[in-house]
N, C-alpha and C positions, 0 to 999 in steps of 0.2 A: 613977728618972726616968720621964716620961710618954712619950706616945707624939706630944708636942707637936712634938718635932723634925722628927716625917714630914711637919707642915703648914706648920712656917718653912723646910723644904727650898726649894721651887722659886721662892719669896722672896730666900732668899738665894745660890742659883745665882750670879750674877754677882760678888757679894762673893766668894766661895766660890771663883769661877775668878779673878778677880785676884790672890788671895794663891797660890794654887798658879800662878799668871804669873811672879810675883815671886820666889817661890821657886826658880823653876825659872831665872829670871834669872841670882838669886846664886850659882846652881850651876855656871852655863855661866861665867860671868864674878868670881870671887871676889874 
């Protein structure tokens, strides 16, 4: 792998925090 991920990081922040949202949703609420 490249080192591409360290540039789509701060791009995809907010994607990135809604699945760990929802995740954390499914945990609280099963």
């Amino acid at each position: 792998m490249t080192d591409n991920n360290k540039t789509d990081l701060p791009a995809n922040r907010k994607e990135l925090r809604a699945k760990v949202e929802a995740l954390l949703k499914e945990i609280d609420d099963p």
